[in-house]
C-alpha positions in Angstrom: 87.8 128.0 207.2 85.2 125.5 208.3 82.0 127.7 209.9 80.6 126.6 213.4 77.4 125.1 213.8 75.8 128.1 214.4 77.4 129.8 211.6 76.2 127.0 208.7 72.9 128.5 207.8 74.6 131.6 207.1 76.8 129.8 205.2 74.9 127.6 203.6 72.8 130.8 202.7 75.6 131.9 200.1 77.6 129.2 199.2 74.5 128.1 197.7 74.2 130.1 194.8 77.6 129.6 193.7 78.5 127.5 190.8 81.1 126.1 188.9 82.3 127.4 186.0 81.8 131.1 184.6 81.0 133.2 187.4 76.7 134.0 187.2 77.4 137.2 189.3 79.0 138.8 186.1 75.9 139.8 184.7 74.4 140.3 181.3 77.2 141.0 178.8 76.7 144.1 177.6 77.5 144.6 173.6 79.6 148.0 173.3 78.3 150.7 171.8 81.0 151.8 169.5 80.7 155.3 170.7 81.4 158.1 168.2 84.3 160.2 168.2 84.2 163.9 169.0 84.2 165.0 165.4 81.3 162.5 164.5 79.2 163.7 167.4 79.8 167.6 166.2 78.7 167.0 162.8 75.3 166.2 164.4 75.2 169.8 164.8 74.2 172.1 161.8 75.2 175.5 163.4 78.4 174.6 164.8 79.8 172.6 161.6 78.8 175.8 159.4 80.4 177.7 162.1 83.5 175.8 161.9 83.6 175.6 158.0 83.4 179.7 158.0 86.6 179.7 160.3 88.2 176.9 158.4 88.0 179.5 155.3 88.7 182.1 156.7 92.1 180.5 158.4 92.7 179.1 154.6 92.4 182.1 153.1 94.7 184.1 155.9 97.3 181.6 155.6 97.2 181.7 151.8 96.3 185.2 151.0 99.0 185.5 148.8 97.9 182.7 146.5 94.1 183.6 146.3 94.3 187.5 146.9 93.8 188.8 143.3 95.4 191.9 144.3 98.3 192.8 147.1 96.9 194.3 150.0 98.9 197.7 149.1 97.9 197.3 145.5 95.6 200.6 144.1 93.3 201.3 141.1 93.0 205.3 141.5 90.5 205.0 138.4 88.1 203.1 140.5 88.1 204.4 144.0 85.3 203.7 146.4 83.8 201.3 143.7 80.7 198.4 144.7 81.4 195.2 143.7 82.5 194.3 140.1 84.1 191.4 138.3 87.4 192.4 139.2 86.8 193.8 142.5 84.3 191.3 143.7 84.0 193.1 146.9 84.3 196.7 145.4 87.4 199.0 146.3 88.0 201.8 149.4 88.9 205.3 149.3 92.2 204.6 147.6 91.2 201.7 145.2 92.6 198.9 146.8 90.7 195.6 146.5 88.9 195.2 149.4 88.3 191.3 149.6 92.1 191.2 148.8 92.6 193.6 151.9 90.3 191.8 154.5 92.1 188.5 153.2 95.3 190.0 154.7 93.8 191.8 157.4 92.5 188.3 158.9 96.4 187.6 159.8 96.8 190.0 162.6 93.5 189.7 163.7 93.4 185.7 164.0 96.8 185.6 165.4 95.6 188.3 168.0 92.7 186.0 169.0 95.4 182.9 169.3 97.7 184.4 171.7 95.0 186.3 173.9 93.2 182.5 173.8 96.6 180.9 174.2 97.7 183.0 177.0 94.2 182.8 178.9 94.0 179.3 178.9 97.5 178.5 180.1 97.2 180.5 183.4 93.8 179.8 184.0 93.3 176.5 183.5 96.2 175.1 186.1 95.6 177.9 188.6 91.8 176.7 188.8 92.3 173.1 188.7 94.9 174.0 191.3 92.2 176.1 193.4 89.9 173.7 193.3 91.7 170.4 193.8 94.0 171.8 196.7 92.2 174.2 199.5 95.9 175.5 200.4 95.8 176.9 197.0 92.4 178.1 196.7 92.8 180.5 200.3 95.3 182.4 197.8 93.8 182.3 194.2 90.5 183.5 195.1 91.4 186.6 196.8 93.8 186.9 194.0 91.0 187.0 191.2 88.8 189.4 192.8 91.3 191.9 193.0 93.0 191.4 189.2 88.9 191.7 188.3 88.6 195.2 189.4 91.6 196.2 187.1 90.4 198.6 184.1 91.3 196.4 181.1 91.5 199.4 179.1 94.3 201.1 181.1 96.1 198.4 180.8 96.1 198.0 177.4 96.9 201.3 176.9 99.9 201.1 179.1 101.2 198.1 177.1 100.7 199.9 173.8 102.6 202.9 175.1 105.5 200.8 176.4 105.9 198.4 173.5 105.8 201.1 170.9 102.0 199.9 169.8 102.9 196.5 169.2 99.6 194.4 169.0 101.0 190.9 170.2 102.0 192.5 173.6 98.7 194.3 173.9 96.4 190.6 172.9 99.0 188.6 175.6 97.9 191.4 177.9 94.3 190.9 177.2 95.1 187.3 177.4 96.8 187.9 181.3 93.7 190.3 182.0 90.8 187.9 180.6 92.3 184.8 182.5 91.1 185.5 186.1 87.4 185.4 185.1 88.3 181.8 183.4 90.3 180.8 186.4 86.4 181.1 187.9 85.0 179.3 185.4 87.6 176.5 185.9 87.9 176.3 189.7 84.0 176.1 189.9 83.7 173.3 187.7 86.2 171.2 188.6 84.8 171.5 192.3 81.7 169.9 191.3 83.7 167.0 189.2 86.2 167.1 192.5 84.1 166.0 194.6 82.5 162.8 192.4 83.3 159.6 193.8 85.1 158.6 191.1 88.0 161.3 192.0 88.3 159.8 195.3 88.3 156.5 194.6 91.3 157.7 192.1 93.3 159.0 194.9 92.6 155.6 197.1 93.9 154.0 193.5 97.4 155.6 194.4 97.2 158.4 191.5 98.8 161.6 192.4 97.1 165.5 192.2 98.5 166.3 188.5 96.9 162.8 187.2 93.7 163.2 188.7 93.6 166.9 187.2 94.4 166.0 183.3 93.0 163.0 183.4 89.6 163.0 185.4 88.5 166.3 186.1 90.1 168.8 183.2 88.1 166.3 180.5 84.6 166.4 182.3 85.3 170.5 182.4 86.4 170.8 178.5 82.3 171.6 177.9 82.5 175.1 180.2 85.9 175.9 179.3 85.8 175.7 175.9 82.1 177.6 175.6 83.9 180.4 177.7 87.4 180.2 175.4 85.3 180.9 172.6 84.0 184.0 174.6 87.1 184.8 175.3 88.3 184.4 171.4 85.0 187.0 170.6 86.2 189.5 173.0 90.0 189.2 171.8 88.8 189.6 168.0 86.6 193.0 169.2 89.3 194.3 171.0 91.5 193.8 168.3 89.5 195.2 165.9 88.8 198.4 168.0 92.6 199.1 168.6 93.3 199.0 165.0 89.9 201.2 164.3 92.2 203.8 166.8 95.1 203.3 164.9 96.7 202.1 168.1 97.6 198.6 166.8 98.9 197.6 163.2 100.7 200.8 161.7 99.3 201.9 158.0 99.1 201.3 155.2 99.2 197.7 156.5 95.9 195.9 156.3 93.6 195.3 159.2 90.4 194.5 159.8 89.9 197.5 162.5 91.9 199.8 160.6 89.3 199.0 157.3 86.4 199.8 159.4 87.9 203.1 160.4 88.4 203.7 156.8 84.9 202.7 155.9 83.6 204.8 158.4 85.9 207.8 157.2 83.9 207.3 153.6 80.5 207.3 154.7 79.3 210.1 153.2 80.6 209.2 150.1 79.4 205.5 149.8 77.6 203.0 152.4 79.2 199.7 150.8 82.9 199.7 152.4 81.2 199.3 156.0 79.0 195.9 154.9 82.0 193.6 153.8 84.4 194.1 156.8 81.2 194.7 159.6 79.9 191.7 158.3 83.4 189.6 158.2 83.7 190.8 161.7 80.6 190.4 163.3 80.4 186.5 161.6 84.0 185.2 163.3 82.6 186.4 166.4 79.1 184.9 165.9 81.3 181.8 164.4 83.5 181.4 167.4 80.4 181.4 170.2 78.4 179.2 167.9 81.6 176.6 167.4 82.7 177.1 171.2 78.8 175.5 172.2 78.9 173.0 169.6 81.9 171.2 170.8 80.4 172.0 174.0 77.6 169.6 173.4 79.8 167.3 171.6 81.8 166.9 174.3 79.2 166.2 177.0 77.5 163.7 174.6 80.8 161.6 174.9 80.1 160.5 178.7 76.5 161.3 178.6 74.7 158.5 176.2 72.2 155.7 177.4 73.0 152.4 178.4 73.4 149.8 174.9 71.3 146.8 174.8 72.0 143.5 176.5 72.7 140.7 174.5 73.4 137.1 176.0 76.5 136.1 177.6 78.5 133.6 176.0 78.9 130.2 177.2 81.2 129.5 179.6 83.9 127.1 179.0 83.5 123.7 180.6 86.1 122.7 183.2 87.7 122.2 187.0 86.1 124.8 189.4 88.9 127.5 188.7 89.4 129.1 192.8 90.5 125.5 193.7 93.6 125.6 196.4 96.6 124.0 194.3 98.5 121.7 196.0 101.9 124.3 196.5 99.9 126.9 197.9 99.6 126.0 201.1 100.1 129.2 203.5 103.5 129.2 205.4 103.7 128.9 209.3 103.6 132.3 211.2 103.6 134.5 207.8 105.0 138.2 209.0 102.5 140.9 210.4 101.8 142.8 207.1 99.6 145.8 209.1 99.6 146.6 212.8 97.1 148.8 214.3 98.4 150.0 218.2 96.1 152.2 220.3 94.3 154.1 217.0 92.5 157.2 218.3 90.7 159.6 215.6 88.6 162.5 216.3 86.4 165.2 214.0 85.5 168.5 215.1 82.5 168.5 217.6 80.7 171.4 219.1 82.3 174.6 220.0 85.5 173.6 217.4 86.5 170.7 220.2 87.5 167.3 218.8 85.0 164.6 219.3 86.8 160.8 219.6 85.3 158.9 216.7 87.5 155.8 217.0 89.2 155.5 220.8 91.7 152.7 221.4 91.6 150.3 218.8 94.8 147.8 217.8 94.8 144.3 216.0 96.9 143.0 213.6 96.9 141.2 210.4 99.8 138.8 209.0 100.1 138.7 205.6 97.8 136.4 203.8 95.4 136.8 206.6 91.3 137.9 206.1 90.5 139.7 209.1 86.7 141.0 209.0 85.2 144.2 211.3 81.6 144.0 211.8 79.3 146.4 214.1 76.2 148.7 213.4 76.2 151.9 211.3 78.3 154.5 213.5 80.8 152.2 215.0 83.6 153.3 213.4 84.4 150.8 210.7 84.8 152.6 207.9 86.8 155.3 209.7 89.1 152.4 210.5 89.7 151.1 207.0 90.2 155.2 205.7 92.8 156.1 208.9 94.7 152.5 207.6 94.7 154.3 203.8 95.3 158.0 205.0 92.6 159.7 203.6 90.2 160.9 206.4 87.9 163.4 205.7 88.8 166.8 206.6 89.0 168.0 209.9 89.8 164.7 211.2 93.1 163.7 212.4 94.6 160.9 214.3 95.1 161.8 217.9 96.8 158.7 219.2 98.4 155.2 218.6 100.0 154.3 215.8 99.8 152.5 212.3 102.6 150.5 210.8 102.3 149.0 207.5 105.0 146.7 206.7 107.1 147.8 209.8 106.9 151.6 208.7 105.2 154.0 211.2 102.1 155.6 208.5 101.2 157.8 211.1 104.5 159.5 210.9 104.5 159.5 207.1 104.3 163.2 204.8 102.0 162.9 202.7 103.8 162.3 199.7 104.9 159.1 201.1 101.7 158.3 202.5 100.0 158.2 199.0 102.7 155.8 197.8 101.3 153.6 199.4 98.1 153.7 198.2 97.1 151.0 195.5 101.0 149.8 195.4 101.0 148.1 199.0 97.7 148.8 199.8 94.4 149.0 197.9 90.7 149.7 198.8 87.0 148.2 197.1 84.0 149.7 197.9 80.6 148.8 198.2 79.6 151.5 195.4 82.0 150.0 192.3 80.1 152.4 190.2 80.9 156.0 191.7 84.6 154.7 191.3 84.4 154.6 187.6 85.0 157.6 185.5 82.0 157.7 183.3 84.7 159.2 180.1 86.7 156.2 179.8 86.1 152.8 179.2 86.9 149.9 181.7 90.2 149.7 180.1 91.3 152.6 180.0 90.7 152.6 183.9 92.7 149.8 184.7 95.5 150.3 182.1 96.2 153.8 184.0 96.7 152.4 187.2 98.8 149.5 185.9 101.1 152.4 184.3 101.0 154.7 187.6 102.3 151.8 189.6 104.7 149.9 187.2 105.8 152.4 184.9 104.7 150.3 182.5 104.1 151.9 178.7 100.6 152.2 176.8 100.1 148.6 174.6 101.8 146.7 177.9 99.7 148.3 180.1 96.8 147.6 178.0 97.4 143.8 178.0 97.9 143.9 181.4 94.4 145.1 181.7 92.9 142.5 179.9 94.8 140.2 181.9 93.2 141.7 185.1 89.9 141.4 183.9 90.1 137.6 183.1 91.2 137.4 186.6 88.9 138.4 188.1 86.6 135.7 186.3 85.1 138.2 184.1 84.3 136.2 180.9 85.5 138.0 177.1 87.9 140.5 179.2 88.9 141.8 175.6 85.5 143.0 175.0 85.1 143.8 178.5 88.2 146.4 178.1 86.1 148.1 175.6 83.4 148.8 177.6 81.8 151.9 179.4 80.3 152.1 183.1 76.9 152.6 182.1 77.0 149.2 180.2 78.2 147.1 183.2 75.9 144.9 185.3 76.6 145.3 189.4 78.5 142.0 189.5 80.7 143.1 186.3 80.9 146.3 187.5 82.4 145.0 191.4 84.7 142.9 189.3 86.0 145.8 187.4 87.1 147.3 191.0 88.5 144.3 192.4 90.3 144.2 188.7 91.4 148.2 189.8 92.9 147.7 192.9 94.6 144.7 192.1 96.4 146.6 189.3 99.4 148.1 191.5 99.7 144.2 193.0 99.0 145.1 196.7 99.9 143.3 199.4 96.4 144.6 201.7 93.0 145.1 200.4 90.5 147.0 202.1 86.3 146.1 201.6 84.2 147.9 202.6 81.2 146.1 202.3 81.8 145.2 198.7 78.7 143.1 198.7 75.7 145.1 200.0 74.3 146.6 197.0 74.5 143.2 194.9 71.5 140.3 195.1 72.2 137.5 197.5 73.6 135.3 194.0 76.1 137.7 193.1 77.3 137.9 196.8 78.2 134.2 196.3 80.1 135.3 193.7 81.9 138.6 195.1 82.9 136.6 198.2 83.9 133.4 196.9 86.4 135.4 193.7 88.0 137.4 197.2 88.8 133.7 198.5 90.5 133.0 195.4 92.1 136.1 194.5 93.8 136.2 198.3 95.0 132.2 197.3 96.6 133.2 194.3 98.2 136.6 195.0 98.9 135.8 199.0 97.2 139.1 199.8 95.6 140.3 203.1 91.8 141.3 202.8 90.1 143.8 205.7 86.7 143.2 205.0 84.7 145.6 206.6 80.5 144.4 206.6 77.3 144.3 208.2 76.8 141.0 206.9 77.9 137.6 209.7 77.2 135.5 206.8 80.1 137.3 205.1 82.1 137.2 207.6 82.0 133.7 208.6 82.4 132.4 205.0 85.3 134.7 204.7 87.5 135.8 207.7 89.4 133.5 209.7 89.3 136.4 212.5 87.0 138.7 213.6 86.7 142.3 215.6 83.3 143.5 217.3 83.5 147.5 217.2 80.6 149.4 218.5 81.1 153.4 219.0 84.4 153.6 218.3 86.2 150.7 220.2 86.9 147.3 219.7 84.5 145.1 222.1 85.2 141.8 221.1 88.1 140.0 219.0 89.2 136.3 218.3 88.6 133.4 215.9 85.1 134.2 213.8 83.8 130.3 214.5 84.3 130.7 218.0 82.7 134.5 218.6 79.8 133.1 216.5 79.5 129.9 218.7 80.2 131.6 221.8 80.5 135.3 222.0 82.1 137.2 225.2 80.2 140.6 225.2 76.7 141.2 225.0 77.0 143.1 221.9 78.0 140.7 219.6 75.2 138.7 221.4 72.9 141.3 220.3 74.5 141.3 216.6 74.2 137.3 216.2 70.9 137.2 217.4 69.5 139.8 215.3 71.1 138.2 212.2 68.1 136.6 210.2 70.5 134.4 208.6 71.1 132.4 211.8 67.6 132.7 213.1 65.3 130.1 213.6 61.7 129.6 211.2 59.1 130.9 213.6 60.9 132.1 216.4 60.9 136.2 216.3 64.6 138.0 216.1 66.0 139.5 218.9 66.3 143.5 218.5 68.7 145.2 220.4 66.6 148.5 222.3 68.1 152.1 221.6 70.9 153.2 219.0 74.9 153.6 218.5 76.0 157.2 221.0 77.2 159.5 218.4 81.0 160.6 218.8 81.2 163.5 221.6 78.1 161.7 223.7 79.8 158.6 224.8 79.5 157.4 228.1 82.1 157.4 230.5 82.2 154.1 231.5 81.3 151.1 229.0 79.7 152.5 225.5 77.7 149.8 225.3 76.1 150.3 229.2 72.5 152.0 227.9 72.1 149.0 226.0 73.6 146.2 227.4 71.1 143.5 229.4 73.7 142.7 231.8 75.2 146.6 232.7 75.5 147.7 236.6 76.8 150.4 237.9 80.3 149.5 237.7 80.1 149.2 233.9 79.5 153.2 233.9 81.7 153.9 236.7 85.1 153.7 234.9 86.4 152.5 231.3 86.6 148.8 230.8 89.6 147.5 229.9 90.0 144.8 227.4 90.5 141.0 229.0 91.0 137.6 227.6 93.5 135.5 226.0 95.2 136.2 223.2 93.3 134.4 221.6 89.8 135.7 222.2 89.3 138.8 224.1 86.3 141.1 225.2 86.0 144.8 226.7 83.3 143.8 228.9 83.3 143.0 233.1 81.7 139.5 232.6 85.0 138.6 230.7 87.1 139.3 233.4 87.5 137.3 236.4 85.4 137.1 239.3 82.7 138.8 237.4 79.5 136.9 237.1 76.2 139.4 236.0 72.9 138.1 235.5 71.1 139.2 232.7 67.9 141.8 233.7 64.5 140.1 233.3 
C-alpha cells in the first residue's frame, strides 16, 4: 500500500534500512559447534566411565558365566573348604568348597535381572503417569492424591505377600518393588516436567499445532532424562539391596542355586571360622550399588551438557549472491477481486476471573474480518486487549479465561463451538502464530532443523529425509542465507534477526492460510525491523496468506497493513483503511496514539502524551472506556455505552462520529 502523507516519515523510517540482496537482518552467521554426542560428553567424566566399565564386566561376565567360570556354581572341592584365595580358587572357596568367584559370577544373573525388571517396571508407570500429571491438570487432581496414599504402603508387607502367593518367586517380588518404588518417581517426574511445562518453548509447540503425546516425548521427557535417570539409578541401588536381602532370608532363589544374598548369608554363617567369605561378595555388592548412583549422575551431567554449552564463535557471513530484489510482486500474482473472508470475528467477549471468583470482561464486543490474502494490523497501549485477541482466534487462553459471547469462524467453521481436539487442528495447519520472543519458542535440545522438520511431519505426514529437505527449503525462504548450515544449528548460536526468521520458517511449516504477529518486531534494532517487515510482505505475496499483526509500532503498521483496528480496554474504537485513520482519525484515541508516535513527530516540537493509563478489566467505566481520558468527553459519553458509527468503511465508537454531534475539545 502507498502510506499517507502523514504516515511517510514513519515509513521512510524503516524502509530505509532495507536493502537489496541478502537480507542484513540475518545476523552474524554463526559456525556450528559440532556438539558432542552423549557418549563423548560422559567420557569427560572419570567416576562415571569407571563406573560404567565395572557394570559392563560385571553384565559380561553374568551373561557368560559359563564360559569364564572356572568352576560350576554347584561344583565342590571338600579338600579345600573355607579356603583364601589361591591359584585355582582366585577368590578362595565357602563352607562347602565351591569356588566363590565362580559362584558370585552366577549369582550376578538373578540379581541384575532383579534390578532390570524392578527399574523396568518403575519407569513404565511412572514416567507417563507424571508427564501425564503434569502436562494435563485433569490428570494431576487424581495422580497426586493417588501417590500419597500408595506412599504410606509398607513395602515390606508387600513383598512378603507376593512371595507367599507366588511360591517365593523373585521376579514377582522385584515387579512388585518395581509397582511400589514408582509412585515416589511419578514425583520426581511430574515435578520436573512442570518446570520444563511451563517454558515458552512448550507453548509455542502447542500454538505450532503439536498434540499432548508429542510435546511429552519430544520436548519435556528429554530436558527431564537428567532427574530421572539419577533417581532410576536409585531406584536400581535399592532393587539390588532388596534383592540381596531376600535371598540373605532365603525367601528369594531356592538353594543350592547361587545368589549374591544367599552367599552373604553363608559367609555370615562362617564367621567364626574365617572372615574372608564376607569381603568378596560385600564388596561385589556394595560396588554395583556405588556403580549404579555414580553412573546414574554421570549421564546425568552428560545429559544436561547437551542443551547447556556456550554460544560458538561468530565468523563472517558469506557473500550474498548478486541479483533482482527477490520480494518483487511477479506479474501473475496479482490479488483476485473480493477474495473470501478467511476469519470472521462477530461480537468476541472474553473474561478472566476478577475479585470475589466473578468474571471480569477483558475483551467486550469486538468483530472484524479478514479476507484471505489480507494484512489486517491491531494497535493500542499495553492492556487493550490485543494479544488476548490474537490467543481467543488460536484457542489457547490462559486458564480461567473463557469466551463469554460472540463468535469466531475460521473458514466458515464456528471455532467457538469447536472440542478441543478439533480446535488444535487447527493450529499451525490453517492457522499459525509468531511472536515477538522467537527465542523462548525454540527448544534449546534440538537444532533449528530438527524444529522445523517436526512440524513439517506433524502437519503433512511427511517421513524423516523429506521432512528434512523441506526444512531446508523453509529456511532459504525465509531469506536466510546457507539454510543447510543453518539446519544444523542450535538457538544459542542464532542472531535475533536469524533467530525471528527461524519462527516465521516454523509457522510456515504446516502451510497456513492465517498468521498471527504479535509484535514480531519489538525486541529487534530498527535495521532488522526493515527486514522482519519487509520478508512478511513477501512471504504473504508468494503463499497468499493473511497476516494479523498485532504492534505497538504505527510505523509497522502503515508499511504493512492495508486495514487497521484501534482497541483500547478491551473494545475496538476505531476501524478503517490504515492511510486514512493515520491522515484523519475519528476518535480521540487514536489521536492520542498518532500524536505520541515519535516517528511522525515534528524536530523541535514536544510529543503529545496522553494523561492517565488503560482501566484494568473489572474497573471500566460504564459509559465510554476512554471518557477519563479523552479531551473532548461530557457527560453523555459516561452516561451510556457508545455504539459504534460510520461507514463501512471507516468507523469509530465515539459520539463525535455520529451525527449531530459536534464536541469541542477542553482547553
Amino acid at each position: 500500500m502507498t502510506a499517507p502523507s502523514g504516515a511517510e516519515p514513519a515509513a521512510r523510517a524503516l524502509t530505509g534500512a532495507e536493502l537489496a540482496g541478502a537480507p542484513s537482518g540475518a545476523g552474524p552467521v554463526i559456525a556450528p559447534s559440532g556438539r558432542p554426542g552423549l557418549a563423548r560428553r560422559l567420557l569427560r567424566h572419570p567416576l562415571a566411565v569407571g563406573a560404567l566399565l565395572y557394570l559392563a564386566a560385571v553384565v559380561v561376565l553374568a551373561i557368560f558365566a559359563p564360559v569364564f567360570a572356572p568352576y560350576g556354581p554347584q561344583e565342590a572341592d571338600l579338600t579345600r573348604v573355607l579356603a583364601t584365595p589361591t591359584a585355582d580358587h582366585w577368590l578362595g572357596t565357602d563352607s562347602l568348597g565351591r569356588d566363590i568367584a565362580s559362584r558370585l559370577m552366577f549369582g550376578a544373573r538373578p540379581a541384575l535381572t532383579g534390578v532390570l525388571v524392578t527399574v523396568l517396571v518403575a519407569a513404565v508407570i511412572a514416567i507417563p503417569i507424571g508427564l501425564s500429571a503434569a502436562l494435563s491438570g485433569g490428570a494431576d487432581r487424581i495422580v497426586s492424591p493417588l501417590v500419597d496414599l500408595l506412599m504410606s504402603i509398607p513395602a515390606i508387607v508387600v513383598l512378603l505377600m507376593v512371595l507367599a502367593t507366588f511360591d517365593q518367586e523373585l521376579l514377582a517380588a522385584m515387579a512388585a518393588l518395581g509397582v511400589l518404588t514408582a509412585p515416589g518417581l511419578v514425583r520426581v517426574v511430574r515435578a520436573a516436567a512442570l518446570t520444563v511445562a511451563g517454558e515458552p518453548y512448550v507453548a509455542a509447540a502447542r500454538v505450532y499445532g503439536f498434540g499432548r503425546l508429542a510435546i511429552a516425548l519430544r520436548h519435556v521427557l528429554p530436558r527431564i532424562t537428567g532427574p530421572v535417570l539419577v533417581n532410576l539409578s536409585l531406584v536400581a541401588a535399592t532393587a539390588l539391596l532388596t534383592e540381596t536381602g531376600l535371598n540373605f532370608l532365603g525367601l528369594g532363589v531356592h538353594l543350592p542355586e547361587a545368589s549374591w544374598g544367599g552367599m552373604v548369608a553363608d559367609a555370615s554363617a562362617a564367621m567364626n571360622q574365617q572372615n574372608w567369605m564376607l569381603v568378596p561378595t560385600g564388596a561385589v555388592v556394595a560396588g554395583t550399588v556405588i556403580a549404579l548412583v555414580l553412573l546414574g549422575d554421570g549421564v546425568r551431567d552428560a545429559a544436561a551438557e547437551g542443551w547447556a554449552r556456550p554460544a560458538a564463535r561468530a565468523r563472517p557471513p558469506r557473500a550474498a549472491a548478486a541479483g533482482p530484489e527477490r520480494d518483487r510482486r511477479p506479474d501473475n500474482a496479482a490479488p483476485a477481486d473480493d477474495p473470501p473472508i478467511l476469519l470472521r470475528v462477530d461480537g468476541l467477549a472474553v473474561a478472566v476471573p476478577g475479585p470475589g471468583g466473578r468474571p471480569a470482561p477483558v475483551i467486550d464486543d469486538v468483530s472484524f474480518d479478514l479476507r484471505a490474502g489480507e494484512t489486517l494490523g491491531i494497535v493500542g497501549e499495553s492492556g487493550c486487549g490485543k494479544t488476548m485477541t490474537g490467543r481467543a482466534v488460536l484457542g489457547l487462553l490462559p486458564d480461567g479465561t473463557h469466551v463469554t459471547g460472540g463468535s469466531i469462524r475460521i473458514d466458515g467453521a464456528d471455532a467457538t463451538a469447536m472440542g478441543r481436539r478439533e480446535r488444535a487442528g487447527l493450529r499451525g495447519s490453517t492457522i499459525a502464530f509468531v511472536s515477538q520472543e522467537p527465542m523462548a519458542a525454540l527448544d534449546p535440545l534440538f537444532t533449528v532443523g530438527g524444529h522445523i522438520a517436526e512440524a513439517v511431519r506433524v502437519h503433512t505426514g511427511a517421513g524423516r529425509a523429506p521432512a528434512r529437505r523441506r526444512a531446508v527449503e523453509l529456511l532459504g525462504q525465509v531469506r536466510l542465507p546457507d539454510p543447510e548450515r543453518v539446519a544444523k544449528m542450535y538457538p544459542h548460536q542464532l542472531s535475533g534477526g536469524m533467530a525471528q526468521r527461524v519462527a516465521i520458517a516454523l509457522a510456515l511449516a504446516g502451510g497456513p492460510r492465517l498468521l498471527i504477529a504479535d509484535e514480531p518486531t519489538t525486541a529487534l534494532d530498527v535495521t532488522v525491523q526493515a527486514e522482519i517487515l519487509r520478508l512478511l510482505r513477501t512471504l504473504q505475496r508468494e503463499t497468499g496468506m493473511a497476516i494479523l499483526l498485532i504492534s505497538h509500532d504505527w510505523g509497522a503498521v502503515g508499511e504493512l497493513c492495508e486495514r487497521t483496528l484501534v482497541m483500547y480496554a478491551g473494545q475496538v474504537v476505531e476501524s478503517g483503511p490504515t492511510a486514512t485513520i493515520v491522515t484523519a482519525p475519528r476518535h480521540p484515541y487514536s489521536e492520542g496514539l498518532l500524536a505520541a508516535n515519535p516517528q511522525l513527530g515534528t524536530p523541535g516540537v514536544p510529543l503529545h502524551v496522553m494523561p492517565g493509563g488503560v482501566p484494568a478489566p473489572g474497573e471500566w467505566p460504564p459509559g465510554c472506556h476512554f471518557a477519563a481520558r479523552c479531551p473532548y468527553m461530557t457527560d453523555e459519553c459516561t452516561a451510556h455505552p457508545i455504539a459504534v458509527a460510520g461507514t463501512d468503511d471507516h468507523r469509530s465508537r465515539c459520539l463525535r462520529a455520529q451525527p449531530a454531534h459536534v464536541i469541542e475539545a477542553k482547553p
